[in-house]
mmCIF file of the C-alpha atoms, coordinates in Angstrom:
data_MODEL
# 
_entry.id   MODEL 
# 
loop_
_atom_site.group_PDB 
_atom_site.id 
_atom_site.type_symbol 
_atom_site.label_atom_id 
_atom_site.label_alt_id 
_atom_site.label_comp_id 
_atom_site.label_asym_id 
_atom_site.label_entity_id 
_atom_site.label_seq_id 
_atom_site.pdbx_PDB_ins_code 
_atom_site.Cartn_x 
_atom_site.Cartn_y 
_atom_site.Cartn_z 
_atom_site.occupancy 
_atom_site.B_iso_or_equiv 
_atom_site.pdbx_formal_charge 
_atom_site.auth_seq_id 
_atom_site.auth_comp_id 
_atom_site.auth_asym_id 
_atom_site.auth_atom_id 
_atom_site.pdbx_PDB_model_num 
ATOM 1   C CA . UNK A 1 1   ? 112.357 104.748 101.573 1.00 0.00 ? 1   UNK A CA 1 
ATOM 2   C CA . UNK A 1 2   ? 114.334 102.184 104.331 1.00 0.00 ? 2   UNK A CA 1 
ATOM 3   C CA . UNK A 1 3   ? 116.390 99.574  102.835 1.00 0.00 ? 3   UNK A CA 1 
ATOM 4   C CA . UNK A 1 4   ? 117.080 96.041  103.638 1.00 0.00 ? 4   UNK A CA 1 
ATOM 5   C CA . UNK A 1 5   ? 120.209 93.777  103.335 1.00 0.00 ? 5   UNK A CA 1 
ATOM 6   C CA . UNK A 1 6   ? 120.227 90.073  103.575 1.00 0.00 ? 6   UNK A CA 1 
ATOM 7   C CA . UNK A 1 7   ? 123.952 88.870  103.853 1.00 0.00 ? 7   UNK A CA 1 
ATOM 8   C CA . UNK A 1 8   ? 125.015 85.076  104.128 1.00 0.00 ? 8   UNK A CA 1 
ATOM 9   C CA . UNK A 1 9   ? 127.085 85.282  107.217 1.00 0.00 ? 9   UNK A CA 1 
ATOM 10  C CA . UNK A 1 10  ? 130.057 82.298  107.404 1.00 0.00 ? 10  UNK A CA 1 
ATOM 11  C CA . UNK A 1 11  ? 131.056 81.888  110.027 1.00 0.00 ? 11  UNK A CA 1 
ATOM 12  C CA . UNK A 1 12  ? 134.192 80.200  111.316 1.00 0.00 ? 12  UNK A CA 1 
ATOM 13  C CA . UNK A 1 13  ? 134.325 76.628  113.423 1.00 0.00 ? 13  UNK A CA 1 
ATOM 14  C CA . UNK A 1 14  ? 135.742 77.912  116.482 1.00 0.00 ? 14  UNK A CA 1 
ATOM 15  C CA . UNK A 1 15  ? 132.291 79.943  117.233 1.00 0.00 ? 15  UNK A CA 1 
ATOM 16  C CA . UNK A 1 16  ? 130.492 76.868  117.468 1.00 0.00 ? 16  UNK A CA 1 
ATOM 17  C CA . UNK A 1 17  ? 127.495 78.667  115.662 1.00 0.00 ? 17  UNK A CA 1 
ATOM 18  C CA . UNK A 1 18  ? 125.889 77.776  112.341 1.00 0.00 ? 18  UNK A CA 1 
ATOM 19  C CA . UNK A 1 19  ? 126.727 79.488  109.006 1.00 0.00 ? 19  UNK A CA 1 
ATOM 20  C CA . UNK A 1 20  ? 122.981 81.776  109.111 1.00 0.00 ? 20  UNK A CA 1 
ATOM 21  C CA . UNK A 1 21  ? 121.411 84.660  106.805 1.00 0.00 ? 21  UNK A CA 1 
ATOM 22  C CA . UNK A 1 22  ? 121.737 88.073  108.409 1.00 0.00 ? 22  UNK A CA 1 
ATOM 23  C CA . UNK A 1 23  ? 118.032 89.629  107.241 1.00 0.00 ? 23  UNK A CA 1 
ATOM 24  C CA . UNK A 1 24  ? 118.156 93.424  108.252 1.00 0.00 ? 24  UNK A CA 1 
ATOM 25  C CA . UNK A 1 25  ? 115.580 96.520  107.944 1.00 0.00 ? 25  UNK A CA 1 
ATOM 26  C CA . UNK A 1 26  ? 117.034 99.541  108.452 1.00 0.00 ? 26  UNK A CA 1 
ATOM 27  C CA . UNK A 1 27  ? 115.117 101.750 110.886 1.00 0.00 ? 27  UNK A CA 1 
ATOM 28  C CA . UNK A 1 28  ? 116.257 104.800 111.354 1.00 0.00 ? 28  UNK A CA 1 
ATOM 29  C CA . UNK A 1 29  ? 119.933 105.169 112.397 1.00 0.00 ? 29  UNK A CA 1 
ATOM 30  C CA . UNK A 1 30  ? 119.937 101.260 112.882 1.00 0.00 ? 30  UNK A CA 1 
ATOM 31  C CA . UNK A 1 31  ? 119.437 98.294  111.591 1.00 0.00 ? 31  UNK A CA 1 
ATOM 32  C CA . UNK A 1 32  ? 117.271 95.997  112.875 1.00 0.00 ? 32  UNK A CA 1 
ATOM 33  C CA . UNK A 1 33  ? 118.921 92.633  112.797 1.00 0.00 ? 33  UNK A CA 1 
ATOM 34  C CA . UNK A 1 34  ? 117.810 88.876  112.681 1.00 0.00 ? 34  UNK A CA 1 
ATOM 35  C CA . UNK A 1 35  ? 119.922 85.494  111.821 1.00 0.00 ? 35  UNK A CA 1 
ATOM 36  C CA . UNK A 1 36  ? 117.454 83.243  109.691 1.00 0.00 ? 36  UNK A CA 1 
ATOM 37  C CA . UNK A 1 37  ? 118.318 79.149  110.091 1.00 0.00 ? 37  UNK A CA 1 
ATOM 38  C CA . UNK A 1 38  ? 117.390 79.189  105.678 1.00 0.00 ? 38  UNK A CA 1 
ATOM 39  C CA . UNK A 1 39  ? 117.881 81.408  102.741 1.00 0.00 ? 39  UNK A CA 1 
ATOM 40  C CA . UNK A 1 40  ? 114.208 83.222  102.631 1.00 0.00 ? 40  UNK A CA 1 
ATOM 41  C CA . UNK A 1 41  ? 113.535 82.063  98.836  1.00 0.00 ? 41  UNK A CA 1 
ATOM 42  C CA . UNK A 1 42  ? 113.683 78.311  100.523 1.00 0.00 ? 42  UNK A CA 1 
ATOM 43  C CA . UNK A 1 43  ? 110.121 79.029  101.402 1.00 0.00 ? 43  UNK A CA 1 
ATOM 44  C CA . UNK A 1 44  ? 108.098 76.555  99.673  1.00 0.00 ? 44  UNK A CA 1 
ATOM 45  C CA . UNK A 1 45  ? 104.367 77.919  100.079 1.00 0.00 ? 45  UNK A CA 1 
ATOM 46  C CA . UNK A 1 46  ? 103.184 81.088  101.725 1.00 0.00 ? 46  UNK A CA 1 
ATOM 47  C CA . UNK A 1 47  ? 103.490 80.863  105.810 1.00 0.00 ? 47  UNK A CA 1 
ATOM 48  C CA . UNK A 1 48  ? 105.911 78.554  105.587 1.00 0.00 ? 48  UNK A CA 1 
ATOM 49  C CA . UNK A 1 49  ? 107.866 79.781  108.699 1.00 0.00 ? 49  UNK A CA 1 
ATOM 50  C CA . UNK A 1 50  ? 112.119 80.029  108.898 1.00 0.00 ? 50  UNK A CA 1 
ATOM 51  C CA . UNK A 1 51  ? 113.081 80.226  112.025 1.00 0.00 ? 51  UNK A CA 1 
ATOM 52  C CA . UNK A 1 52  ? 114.489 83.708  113.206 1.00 0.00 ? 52  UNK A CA 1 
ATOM 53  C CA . UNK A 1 53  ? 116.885 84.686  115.760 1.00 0.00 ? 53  UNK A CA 1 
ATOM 54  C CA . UNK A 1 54  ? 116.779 88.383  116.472 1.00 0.00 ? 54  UNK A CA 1 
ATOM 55  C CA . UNK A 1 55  ? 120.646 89.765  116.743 1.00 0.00 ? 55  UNK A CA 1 
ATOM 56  C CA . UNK A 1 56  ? 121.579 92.973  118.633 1.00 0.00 ? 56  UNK A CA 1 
ATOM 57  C CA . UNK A 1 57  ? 121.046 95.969  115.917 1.00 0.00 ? 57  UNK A CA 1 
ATOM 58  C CA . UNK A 1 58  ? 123.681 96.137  113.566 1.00 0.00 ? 58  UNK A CA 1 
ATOM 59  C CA . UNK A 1 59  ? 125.524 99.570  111.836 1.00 0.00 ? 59  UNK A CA 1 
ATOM 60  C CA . UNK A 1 60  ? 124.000 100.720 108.936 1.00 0.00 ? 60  UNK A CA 1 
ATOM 61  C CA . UNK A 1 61  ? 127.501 100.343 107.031 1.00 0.00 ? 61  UNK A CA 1 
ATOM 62  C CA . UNK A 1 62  ? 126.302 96.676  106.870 1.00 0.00 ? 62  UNK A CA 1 
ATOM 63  C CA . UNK A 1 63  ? 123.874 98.057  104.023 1.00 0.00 ? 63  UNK A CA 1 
ATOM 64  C CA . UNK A 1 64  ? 126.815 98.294  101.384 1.00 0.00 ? 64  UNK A CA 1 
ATOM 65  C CA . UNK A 1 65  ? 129.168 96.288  103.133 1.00 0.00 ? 65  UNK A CA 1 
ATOM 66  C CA . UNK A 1 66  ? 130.896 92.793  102.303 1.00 0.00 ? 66  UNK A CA 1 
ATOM 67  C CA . UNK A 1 67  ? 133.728 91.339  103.344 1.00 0.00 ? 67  UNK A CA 1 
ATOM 68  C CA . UNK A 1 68  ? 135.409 89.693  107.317 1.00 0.00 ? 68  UNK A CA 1 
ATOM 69  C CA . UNK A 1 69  ? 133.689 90.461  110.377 1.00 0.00 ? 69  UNK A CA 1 
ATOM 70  C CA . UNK A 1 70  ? 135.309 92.474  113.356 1.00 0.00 ? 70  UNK A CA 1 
ATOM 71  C CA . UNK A 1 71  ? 136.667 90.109  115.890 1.00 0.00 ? 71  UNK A CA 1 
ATOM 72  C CA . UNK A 1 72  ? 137.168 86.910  113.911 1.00 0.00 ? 72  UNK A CA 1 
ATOM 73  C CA . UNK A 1 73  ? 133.653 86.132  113.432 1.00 0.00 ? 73  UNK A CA 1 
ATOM 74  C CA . UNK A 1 74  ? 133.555 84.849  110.259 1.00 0.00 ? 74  UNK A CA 1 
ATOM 75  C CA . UNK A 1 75  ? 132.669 86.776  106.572 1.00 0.00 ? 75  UNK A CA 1 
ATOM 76  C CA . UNK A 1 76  ? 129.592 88.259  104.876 1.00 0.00 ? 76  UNK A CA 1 
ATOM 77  C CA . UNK A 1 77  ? 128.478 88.295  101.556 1.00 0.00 ? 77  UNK A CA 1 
ATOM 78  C CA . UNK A 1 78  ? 124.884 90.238  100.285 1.00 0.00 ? 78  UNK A CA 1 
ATOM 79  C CA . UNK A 1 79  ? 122.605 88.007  98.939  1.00 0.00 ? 79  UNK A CA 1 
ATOM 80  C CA . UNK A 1 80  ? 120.200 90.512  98.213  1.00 0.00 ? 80  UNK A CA 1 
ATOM 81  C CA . UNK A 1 81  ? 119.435 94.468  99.245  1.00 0.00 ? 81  UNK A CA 1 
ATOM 82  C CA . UNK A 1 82  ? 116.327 96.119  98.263  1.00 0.00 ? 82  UNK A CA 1 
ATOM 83  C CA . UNK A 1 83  ? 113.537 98.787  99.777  1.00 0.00 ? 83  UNK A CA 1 
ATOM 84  C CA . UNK A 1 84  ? 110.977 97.915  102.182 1.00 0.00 ? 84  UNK A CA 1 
ATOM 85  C CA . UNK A 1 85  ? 107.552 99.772  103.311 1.00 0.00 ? 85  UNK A CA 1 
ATOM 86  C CA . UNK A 1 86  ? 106.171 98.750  106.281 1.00 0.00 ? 86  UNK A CA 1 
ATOM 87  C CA . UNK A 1 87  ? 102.628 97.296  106.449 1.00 0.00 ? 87  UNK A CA 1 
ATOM 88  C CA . UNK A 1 88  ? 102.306 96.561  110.219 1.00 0.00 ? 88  UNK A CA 1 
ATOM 89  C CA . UNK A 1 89  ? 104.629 97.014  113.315 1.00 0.00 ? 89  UNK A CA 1 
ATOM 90  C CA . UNK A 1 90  ? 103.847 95.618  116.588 1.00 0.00 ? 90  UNK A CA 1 
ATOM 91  C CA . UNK A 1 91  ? 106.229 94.528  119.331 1.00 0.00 ? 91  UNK A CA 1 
ATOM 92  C CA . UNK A 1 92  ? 105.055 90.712  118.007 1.00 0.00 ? 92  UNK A CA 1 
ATOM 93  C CA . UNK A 1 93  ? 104.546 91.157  114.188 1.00 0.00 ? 93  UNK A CA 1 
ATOM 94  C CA . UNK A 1 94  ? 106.336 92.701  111.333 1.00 0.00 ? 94  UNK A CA 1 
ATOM 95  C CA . UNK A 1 95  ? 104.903 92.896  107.917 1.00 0.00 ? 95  UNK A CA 1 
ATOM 96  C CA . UNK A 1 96  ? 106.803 94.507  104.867 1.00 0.00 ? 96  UNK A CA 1 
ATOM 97  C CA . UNK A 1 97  ? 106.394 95.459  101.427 1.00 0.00 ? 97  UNK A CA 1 
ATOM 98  C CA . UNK A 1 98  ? 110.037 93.715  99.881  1.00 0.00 ? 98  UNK A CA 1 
ATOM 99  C CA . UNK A 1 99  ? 111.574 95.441  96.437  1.00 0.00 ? 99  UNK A CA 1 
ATOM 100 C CA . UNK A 1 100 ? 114.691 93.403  95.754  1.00 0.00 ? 100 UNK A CA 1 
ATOM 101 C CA . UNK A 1 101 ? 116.491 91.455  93.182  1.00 0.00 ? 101 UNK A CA 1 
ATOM 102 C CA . UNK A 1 102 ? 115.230 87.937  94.865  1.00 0.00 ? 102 UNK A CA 1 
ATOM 103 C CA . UNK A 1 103 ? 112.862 88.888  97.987  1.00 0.00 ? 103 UNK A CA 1 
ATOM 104 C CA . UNK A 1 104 ? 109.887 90.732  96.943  1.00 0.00 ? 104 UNK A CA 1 
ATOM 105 C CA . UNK A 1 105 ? 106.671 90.825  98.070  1.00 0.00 ? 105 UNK A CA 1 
ATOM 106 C CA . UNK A 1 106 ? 105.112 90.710  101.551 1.00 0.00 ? 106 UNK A CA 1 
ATOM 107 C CA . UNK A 1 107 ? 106.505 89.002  103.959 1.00 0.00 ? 107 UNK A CA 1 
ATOM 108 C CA . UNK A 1 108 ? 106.689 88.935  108.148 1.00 0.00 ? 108 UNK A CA 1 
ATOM 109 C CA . UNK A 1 109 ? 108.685 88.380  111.393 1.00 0.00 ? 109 UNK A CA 1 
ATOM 110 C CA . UNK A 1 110 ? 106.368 86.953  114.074 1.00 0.00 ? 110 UNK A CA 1 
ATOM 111 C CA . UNK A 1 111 ? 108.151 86.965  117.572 1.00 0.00 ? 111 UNK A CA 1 
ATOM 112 C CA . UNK A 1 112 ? 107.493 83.319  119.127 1.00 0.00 ? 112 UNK A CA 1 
ATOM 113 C CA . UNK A 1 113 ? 109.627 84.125  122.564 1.00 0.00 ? 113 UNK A CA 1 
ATOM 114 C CA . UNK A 1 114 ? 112.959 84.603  123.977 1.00 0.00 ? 114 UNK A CA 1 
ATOM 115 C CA . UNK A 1 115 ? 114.727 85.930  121.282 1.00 0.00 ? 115 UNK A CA 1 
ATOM 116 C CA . UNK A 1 116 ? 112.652 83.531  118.494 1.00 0.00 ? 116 UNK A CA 1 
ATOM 117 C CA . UNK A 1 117 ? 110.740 84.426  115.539 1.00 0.00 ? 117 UNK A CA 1 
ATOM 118 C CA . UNK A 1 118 ? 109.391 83.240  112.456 1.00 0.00 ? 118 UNK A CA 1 
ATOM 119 C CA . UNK A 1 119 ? 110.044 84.539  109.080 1.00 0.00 ? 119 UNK A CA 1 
ATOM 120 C CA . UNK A 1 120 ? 107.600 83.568  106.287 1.00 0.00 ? 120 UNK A CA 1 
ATOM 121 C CA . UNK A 1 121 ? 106.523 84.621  103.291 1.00 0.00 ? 121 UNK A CA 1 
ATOM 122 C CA . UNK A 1 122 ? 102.915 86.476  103.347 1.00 0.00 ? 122 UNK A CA 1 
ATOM 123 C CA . UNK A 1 123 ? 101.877 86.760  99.736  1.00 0.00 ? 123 UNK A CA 1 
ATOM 124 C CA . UNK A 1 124 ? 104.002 87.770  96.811  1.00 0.00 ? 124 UNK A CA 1 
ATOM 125 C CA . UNK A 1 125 ? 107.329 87.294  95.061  1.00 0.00 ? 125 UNK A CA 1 
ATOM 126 C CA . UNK A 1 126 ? 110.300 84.914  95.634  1.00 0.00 ? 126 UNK A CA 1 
# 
């Protein structure tokens, strides 16, 4: 079964980018990467939307890793890691079955444009 990591990414001043959530699904040899603006249990009701940026993929060491970031970009720290089943894949929607400590349920990443998505809560756990 994939897994998924959700890491709290600090990041330092002098990138002139906001501290984000790294949520990633791994897929395949991969991990399929987006930075969300708000920890995912900050979702009040179901569809209420984070806003996503999807990130080039990332190494699957990220699964089990903590700790700095190549290059002087900052530190991560997991927030949560579970298993995931995919409900629905599209090139514009993403719905998952989550099994972790905090996220679980369904939830799903709806491209807007650009690089933009939405993360929300479908129906289920935290």
């Amino acid at each position: 079964m994939p897994r998924f990591v959700l890491l709290y990414h600090d990041c330092p001043p002098h990138l002139d980018k906001p501290s984000h959530w790294d949520f990633m699904l791994e897929d395949e040899d991969v991990l399929l990467t987006w930075a969300l603006a708000q920890h995912p249990t900050a979702l009040e009701a179901e569809g209420s939307p984070i806003v996503a940026a999807q990130l080039a993929d990332h190494r699957l060491a990220y699964l089990d890793y903590e700790g700095p970031v190549s290059g002087n970009r900052g530190h991560v720290t997991r927030v949560d890691a579970g298993t995931f089943t995919w409900i629905e894949r599209t090139p514009v929607r993403l719905r998952f079955q989550l099994a972790g400590i905090d996220l679980a349920g369904e939830a799903a990443l709806t491209f807007v444009n650009g690089d933009a998505w939405h993360f929300a809560r479908v129906r289920g756990g935290g």
